[in-house]
Steps between C-alpha positions, in 0.01 A plus 500: 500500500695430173320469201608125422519306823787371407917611493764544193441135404424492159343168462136670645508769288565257214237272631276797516577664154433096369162461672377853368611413168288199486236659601520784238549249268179309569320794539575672163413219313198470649394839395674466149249187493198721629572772246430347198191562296366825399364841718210436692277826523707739748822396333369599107408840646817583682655352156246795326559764718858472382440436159289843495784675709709738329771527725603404893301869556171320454545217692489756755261801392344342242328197592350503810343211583523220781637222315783733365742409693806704433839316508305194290364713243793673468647083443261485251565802298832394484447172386263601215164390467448179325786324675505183645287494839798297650734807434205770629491280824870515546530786721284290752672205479809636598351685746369201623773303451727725727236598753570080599856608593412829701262252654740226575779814630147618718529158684867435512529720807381180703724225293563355183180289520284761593675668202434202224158447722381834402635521137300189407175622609519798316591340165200224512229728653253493265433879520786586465545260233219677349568866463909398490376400140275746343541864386417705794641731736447269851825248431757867504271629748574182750879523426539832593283385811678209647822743440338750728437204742873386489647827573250561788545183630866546486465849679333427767625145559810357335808726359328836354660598110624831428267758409184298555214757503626601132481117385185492671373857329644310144298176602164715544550669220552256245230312708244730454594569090463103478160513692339742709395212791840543612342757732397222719816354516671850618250526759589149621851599544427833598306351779741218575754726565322728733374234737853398520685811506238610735553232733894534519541920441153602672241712301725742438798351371273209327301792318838657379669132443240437260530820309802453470469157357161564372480867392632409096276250462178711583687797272490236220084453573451859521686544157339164309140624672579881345596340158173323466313781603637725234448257207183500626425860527700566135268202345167626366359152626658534912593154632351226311393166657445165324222455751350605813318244740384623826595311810302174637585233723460153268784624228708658759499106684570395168752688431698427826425157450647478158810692620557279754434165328725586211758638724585155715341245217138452643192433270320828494201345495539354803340821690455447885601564869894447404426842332536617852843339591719838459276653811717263701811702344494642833498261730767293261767791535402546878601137580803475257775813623692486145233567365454858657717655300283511239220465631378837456545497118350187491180629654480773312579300154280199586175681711589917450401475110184332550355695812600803329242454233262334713521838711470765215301210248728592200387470206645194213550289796459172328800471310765226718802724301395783719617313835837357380668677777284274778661194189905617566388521898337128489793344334765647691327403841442150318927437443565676835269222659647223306845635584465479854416114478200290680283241313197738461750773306659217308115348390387864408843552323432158250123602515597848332744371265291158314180770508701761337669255217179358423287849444815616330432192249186637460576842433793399235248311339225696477678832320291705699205383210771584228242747290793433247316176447225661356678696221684191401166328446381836277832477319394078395191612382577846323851559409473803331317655749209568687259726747396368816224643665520582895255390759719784704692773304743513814624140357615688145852497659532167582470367158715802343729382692492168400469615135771748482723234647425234178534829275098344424263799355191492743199727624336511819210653480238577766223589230290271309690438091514226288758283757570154475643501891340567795740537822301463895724493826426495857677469851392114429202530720263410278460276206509597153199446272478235290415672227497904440281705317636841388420750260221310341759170423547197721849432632607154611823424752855428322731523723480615899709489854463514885676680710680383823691724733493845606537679114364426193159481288290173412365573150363341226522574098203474305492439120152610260308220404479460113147618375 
């Protein structure tokens, strides 16, 4: 099978090259729109990491900790801390920007529709939306994914490209320097192309077929796994984690449930037995042959991941980010579906779409709680300066941030001074006090935000009451 299903006529490819195009289009500026505003928490310490770095050495030896995540830091060190959030972000965007085309190349193997099908629902999902437009490692990490998935794809089914297990050792590596979750993806592929290779070549000549395919892309783990392991060891601190939370059942729902929801536009809130739907994955791929070619990627993606922690109950299993693989898997079997026609596909397709646009609205609106906010309203009050004491020291490098970027001469504190500020955020959870009491002085609320989506703080800013 060719790779377009189509001959030398150049009108499809044009077609094609249009559709993706548009979609790109749409789909970066909808994450220029979403990355506006100031860090939220994880982005201001990635942003101090590599303000403390002295060099690329310590992105790598030097820092050790979970949210450093080393081709964004290394972004960030570049671009100098201080600078515009919309330039820190940049790396993501573009890697979410052309992670739409790899997408829309992913689906061109069945037409030019499923092509322009595909591309769209990878610009307007919402989490992709989301970490396509904030300083973080997971928008380079899904690029150098859904490359990995293309050349596979093309391996085993369409027309294989020269020297494919060394793009597909490149694509793992720079997968796993963007964000180490790229494991799972490998493992999905890895997996993929055993069942199939298996199934043509016997065990074997499957085994061997995917080493050969395969065997640079593991090389690249073992070498990323090796790297962390020795800035652990030559850190006085080991490994450092931002947190810790031990598995249990109502966040891990929760987190699936938010994964979902903002992958294909559906109110998270909306928690119930459709949480179930991708158990009939199965039966969906049985019943459909086309999709069988993928079908054991898609498993793995969509239902692997989660009965993988389930099975060894691994720990920080409430974060959605952490299942973006079973995300990639949902939307690709979504624009296959569509692709292959019938009212139900078309009715899911519009479903996904108008739910995706509208929680996109939300997310470009709400800045992720823009903490930036809060600094502005500290600047109105005390231009010349001023301290701000800290419900939570870790939220010191949120508003540095903030502060460095208006060149604006402020303290965080976490101890108890003579502050005219005082600074509380939350997972917006719970609601703020209306009043705070703090170091002996009573604080009432200036300025605060919620948070919608799947990143950000709500917070609110406090000012001293006059004695």
């Amino acid at each position: 099978m060719s790779e377009l299903p189509f001959p030398a006529d150049p009108r499809p490819r044009r077609r094609l090259w249009a559709m993706l195009s548009l979609a790109a289009a749409l789909g970066l500026g909808l994450r220029i729109a979403a990355a506006l505003g100031d860090y939220w928490l994880d982005e201001a310490w990635s942003a101090v990491f590599a303000r403390d770095s002295q060099g690329p050495g310590d992105v790598f030896f030097a820092i050790n900790h979970d949210n450093n995540h080393f081709l964004n830091t290394l972004w960030l060190q570049l671009v100098g801390w201080g600078s515009p959030p919309l330039l820190g972000r940049a790396l993501s965007i573009a890697c979410g920007t052309a992670g739409i085309v790899v997408a829309g190349l992913i689906g061109a193997r069945r037409g030019v529709p499923a092509a322009g099908l595909t591309a769209l629902l990878f610009a307007i999902s919402p989490i992709l939306v989301t970490y396509g437009s904030e300083a973080r490692g997971y928008a380079p990490m899904l690029l150098a994914l859904l490359c990995a998935i293309r050349i596979v794809d093309r391996e085993l089914f369409g027309t294989p490209m020269r020297h494919a297990p060394i793009l597909v050792g490149i694509a793992a590596l720079i997968g796993l320097l963007a964000h180490i979750s790229m494991l799972f993806g490998i493992a999905a592929l890895a997996g993929w192309v055993a069942i199939e290779q298996g199934r043509r070549l016997g065990l074997r000549g499957g085994l061997r077929a995917t080493a050969g395919l395969m065997g640079r892309a593991v090389a690249a783990v073992m070498a990323v796994l090796a790297l962390v392991a020795a800035g652990a060891v030559a850190s006085p601190d080991g490994f450092r984690m931002g947190s810790v939370t031990p598995f249990a059942w109502p966040p891990f729902v929760d987190a699936l449930d938010h994964m979902i929801a903002w992958t294909v536009g559906w109110p998270p809130l909306l928690i119930g037995p459709w949480l179930l739907l991708p158990l009939a994955l199965p039966w969906i791929v049985r019943r459909r042959p086309p999709f069988a070619e993928r079908a054991p990627f898609l498993l793995l993606a969509i239902l692997g991941l989660p009965l993988l922690v389930i099975v060894v109950e691994a720990d920080n299993s409430a974060f959605p980010r952490y299942y973006l693989l079973g995300g990639v898997g949902l939307l690709l079997l979504i624009a296959d579906m569509a692709a292959m026609g019938g009212r139900i596909s078309r009715m899911l397709f519009a479903w996904v779409t108008i739910g995706s646009l509208v929680l996109d609205a939300g997310l470009i609106a709400n800045r992720r709680g823009d903490p930036g906010a809060a600094v502005d309203a500290i600047v109105e009050r005390a231009p010349e300066g001023a301290d701000v004491i800290l419900e939570a020291s870790r939220d010191s490098a949120v508003l540095e941030a903030a502060a460095a970027r208006r060149g604006y001469p402020l303290t965080a504190t976490g101890s108890c001074r003579d502050a005219r500020f005082f600074y509380m955020a939350d997972n917006g959870t719970q609601p703020f006090p209306l009043a705070a009491l703090r170091c002996g002085r009573a604080f009432q609320p200036v300025a605060g935000r919620d948070v919608q989506g799947l990143s950000g703080e709500a917070w609110q800013l406090y000012e001293r009451v006059p004695r």
